[in-house]
N, CA and C atoms as an extended XYZ file, in Angstrom:
228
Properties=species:S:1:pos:R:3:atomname:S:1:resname:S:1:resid:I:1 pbc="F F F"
N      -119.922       76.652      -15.435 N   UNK     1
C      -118.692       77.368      -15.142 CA  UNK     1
C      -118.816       78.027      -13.771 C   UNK     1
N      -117.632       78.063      -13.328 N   UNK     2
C      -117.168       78.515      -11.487 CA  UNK     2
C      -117.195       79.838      -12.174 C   UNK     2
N      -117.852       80.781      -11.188 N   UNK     3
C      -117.612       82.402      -11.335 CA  UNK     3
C      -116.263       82.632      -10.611 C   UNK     3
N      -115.404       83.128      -10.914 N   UNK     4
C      -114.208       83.934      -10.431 CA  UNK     4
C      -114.306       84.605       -9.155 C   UNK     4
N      -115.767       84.817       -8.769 N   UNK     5
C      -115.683       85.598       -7.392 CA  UNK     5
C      -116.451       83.968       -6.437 C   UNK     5
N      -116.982       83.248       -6.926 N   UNK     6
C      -117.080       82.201       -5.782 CA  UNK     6
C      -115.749       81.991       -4.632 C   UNK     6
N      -116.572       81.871       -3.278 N   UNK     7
C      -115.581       81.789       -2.686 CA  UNK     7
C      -114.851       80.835       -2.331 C   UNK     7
N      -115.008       79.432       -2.972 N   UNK     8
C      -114.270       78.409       -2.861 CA  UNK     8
C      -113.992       78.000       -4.390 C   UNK     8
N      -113.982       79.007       -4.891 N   UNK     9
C      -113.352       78.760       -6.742 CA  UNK     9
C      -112.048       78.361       -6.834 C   UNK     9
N      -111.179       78.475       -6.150 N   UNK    10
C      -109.474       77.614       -6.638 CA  UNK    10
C      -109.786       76.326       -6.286 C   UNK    10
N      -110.240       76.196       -5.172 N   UNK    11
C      -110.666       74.905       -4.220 CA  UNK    11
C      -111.242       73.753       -5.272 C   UNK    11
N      -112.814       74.499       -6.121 N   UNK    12
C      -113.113       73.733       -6.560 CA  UNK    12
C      -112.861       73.304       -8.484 C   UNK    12
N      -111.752       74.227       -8.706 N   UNK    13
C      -110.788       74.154       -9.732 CA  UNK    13
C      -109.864       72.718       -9.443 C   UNK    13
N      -109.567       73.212       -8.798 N   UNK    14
C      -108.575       72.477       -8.095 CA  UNK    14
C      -109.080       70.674       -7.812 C   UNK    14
N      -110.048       70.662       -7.373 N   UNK    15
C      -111.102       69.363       -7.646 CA  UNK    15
C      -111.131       68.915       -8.891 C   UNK    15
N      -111.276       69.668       -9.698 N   UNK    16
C      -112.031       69.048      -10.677 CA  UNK    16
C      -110.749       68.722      -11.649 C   UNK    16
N      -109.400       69.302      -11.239 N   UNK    17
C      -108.304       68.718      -11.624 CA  UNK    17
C      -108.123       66.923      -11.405 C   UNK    17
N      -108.267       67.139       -9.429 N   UNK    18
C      -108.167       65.996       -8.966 CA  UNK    18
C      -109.197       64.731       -9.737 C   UNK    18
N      -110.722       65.129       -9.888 N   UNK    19
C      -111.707       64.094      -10.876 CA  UNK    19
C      -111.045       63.744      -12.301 C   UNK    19
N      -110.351       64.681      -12.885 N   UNK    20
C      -109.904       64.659      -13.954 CA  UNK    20
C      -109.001       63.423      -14.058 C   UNK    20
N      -107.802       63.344      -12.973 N   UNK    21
C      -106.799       62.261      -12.647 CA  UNK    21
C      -107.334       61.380      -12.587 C   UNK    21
N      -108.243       61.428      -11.466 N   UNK    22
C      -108.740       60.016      -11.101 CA  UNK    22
C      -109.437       59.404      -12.662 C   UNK    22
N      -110.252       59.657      -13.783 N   UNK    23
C      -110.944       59.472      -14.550 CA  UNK    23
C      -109.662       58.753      -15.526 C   UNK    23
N      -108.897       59.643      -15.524 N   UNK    24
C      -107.416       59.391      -16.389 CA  UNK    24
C      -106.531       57.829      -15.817 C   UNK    24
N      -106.572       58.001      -14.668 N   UNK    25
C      -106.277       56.721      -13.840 CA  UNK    25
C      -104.789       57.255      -13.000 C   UNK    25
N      -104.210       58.431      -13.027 N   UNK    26
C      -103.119       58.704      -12.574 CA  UNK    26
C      -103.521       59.277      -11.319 C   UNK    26
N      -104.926       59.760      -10.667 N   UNK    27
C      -104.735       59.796       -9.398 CA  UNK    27
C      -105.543       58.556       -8.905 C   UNK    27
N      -105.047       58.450       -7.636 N   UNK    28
C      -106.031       57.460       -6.719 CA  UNK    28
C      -107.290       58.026       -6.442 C   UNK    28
N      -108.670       56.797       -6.084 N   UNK    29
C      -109.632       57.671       -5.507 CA  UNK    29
C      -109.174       58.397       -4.003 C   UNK    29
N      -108.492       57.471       -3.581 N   UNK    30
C      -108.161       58.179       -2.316 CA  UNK    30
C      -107.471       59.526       -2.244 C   UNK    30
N      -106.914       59.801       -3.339 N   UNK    31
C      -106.353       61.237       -3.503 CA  UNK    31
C      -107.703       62.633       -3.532 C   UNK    31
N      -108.759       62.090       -3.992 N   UNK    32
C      -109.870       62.853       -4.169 CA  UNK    32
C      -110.561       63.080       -3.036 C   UNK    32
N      -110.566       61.506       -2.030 N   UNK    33
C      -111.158       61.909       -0.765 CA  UNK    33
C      -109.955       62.842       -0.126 C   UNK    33
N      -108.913       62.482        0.169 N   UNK    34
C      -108.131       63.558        0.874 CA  UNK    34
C      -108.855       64.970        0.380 C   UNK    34
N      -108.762       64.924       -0.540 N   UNK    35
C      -108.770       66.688       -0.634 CA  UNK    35
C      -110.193       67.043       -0.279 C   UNK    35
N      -110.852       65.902       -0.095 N   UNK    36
C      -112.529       66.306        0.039 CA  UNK    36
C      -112.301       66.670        2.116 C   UNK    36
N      -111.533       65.750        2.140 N   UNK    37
C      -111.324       66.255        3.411 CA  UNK    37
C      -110.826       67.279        3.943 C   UNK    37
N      -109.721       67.756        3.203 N   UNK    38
C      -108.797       69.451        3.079 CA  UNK    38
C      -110.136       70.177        3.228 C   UNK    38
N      -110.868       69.889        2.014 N   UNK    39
C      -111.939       71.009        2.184 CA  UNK    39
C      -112.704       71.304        3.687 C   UNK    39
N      -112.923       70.189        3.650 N   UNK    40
C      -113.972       70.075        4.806 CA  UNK    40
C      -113.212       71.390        6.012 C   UNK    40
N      -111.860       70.484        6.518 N   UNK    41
C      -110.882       71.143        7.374 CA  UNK    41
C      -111.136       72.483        7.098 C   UNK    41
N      -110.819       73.125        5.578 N   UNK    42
C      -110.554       74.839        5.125 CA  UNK    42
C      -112.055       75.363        6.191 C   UNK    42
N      -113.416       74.745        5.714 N   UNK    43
C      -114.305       75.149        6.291 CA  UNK    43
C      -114.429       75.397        8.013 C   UNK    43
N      -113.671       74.423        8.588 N   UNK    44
C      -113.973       74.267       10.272 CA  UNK    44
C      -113.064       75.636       10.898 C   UNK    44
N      -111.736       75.776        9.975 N   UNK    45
C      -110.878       76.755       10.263 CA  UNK    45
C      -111.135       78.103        9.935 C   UNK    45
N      -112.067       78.503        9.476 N   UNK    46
C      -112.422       79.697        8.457 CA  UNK    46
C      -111.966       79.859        6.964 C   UNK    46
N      -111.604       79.109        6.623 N   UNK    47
C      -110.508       78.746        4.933 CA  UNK    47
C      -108.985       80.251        4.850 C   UNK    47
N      -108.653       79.623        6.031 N   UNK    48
C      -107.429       80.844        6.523 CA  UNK    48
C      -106.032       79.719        6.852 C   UNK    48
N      -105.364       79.773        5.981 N   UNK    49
C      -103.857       79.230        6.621 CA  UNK    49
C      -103.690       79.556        7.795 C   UNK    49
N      -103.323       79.023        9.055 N   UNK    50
C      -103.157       79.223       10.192 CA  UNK    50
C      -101.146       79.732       10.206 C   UNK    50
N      -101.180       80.546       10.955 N   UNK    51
C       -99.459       80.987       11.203 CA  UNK    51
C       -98.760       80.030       11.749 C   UNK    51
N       -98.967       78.559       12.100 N   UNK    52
C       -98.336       77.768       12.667 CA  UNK    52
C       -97.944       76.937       11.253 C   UNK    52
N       -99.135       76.812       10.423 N   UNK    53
C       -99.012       76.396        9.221 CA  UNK    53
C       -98.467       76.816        8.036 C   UNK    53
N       -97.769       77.973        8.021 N   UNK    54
C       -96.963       79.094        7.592 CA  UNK    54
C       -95.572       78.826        7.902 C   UNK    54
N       -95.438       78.889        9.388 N   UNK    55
C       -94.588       78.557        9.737 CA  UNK    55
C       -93.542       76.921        9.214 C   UNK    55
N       -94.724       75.970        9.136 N   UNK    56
C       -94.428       75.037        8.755 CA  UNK    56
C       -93.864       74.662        7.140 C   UNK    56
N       -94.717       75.247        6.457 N   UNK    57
C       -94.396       75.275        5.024 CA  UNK    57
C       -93.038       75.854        4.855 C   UNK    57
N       -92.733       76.924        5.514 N   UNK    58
C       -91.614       77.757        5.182 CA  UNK    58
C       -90.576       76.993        5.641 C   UNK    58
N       -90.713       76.060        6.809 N   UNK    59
C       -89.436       75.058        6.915 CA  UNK    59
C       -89.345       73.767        6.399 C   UNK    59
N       -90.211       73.627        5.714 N   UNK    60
C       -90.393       72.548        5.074 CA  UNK    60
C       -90.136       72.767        3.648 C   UNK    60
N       -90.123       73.929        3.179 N   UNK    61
C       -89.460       74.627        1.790 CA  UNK    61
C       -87.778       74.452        2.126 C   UNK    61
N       -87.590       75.313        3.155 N   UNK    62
C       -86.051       75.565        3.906 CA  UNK    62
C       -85.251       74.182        3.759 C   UNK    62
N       -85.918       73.242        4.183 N   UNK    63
C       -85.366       71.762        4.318 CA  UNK    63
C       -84.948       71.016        2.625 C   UNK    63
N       -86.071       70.927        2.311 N   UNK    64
C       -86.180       70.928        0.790 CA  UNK    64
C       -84.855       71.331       -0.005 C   UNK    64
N       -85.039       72.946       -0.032 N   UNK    65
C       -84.272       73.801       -0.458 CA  UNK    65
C       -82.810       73.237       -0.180 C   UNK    65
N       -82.070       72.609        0.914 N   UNK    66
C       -81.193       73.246        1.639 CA  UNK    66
C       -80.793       71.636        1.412 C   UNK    66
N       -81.312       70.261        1.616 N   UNK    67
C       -81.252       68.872        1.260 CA  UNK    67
C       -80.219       68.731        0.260 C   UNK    67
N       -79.187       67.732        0.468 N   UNK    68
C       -78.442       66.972       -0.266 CA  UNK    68
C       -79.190       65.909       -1.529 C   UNK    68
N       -80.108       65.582       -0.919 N   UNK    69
C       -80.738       64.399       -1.434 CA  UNK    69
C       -82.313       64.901       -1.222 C   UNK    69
N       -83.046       65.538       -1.710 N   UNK    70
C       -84.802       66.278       -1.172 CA  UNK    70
C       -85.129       64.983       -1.724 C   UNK    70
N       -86.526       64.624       -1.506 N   UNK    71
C       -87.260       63.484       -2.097 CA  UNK    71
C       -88.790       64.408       -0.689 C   UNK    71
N       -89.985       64.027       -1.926 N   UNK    72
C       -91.403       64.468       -1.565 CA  UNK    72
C       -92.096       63.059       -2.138 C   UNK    72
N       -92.580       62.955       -0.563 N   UNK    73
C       -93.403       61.435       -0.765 CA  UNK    73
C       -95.179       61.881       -0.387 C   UNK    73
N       -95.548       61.724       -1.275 N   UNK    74
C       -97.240       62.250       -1.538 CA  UNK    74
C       -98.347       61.146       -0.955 C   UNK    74
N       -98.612       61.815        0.073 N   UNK    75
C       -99.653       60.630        0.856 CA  UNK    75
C      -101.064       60.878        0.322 C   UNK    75
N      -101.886       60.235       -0.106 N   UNK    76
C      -103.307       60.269       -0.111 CA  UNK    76
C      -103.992       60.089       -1.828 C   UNK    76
């Protein structure tokens, strides 16, 4: 068991969701490397959302939100 204060505990919750899929057959392996790669990224950045990336989400919610027709196409 992940202790609650590890500092990459959602991260690696969150993994073991993704192993779970893949085992199940509903995710791709490639969905597992992506996120192995997210990780990697969280590490190079300090594991800090960047404000550009903030920025982005919030218009990318906005768009979503605001769409006649929304559709989310899931790469990886």
């Amino acid at each position: 068991m992940i202790p609650p204060t590890h500092p990459r505990y959602r991260s690696l919750l969150e993994r073991e969701k993704v192993v779970e899929g893949v085992r199940e057959g509903y995710v791709a392996l490639q969905g597992l490397i992506a996120h192995g790669r997210g990780e990697c990224f969280d590490y190079l950045i300090g594991e800090a959302t960047q404000p550009f990336a903030e920025r982005a989400i919030e218009a990318a919610a906005a768009a979503l939100l605001t769409a006649k027709h929304p559709v989310i196409s899931v790469n990886g």
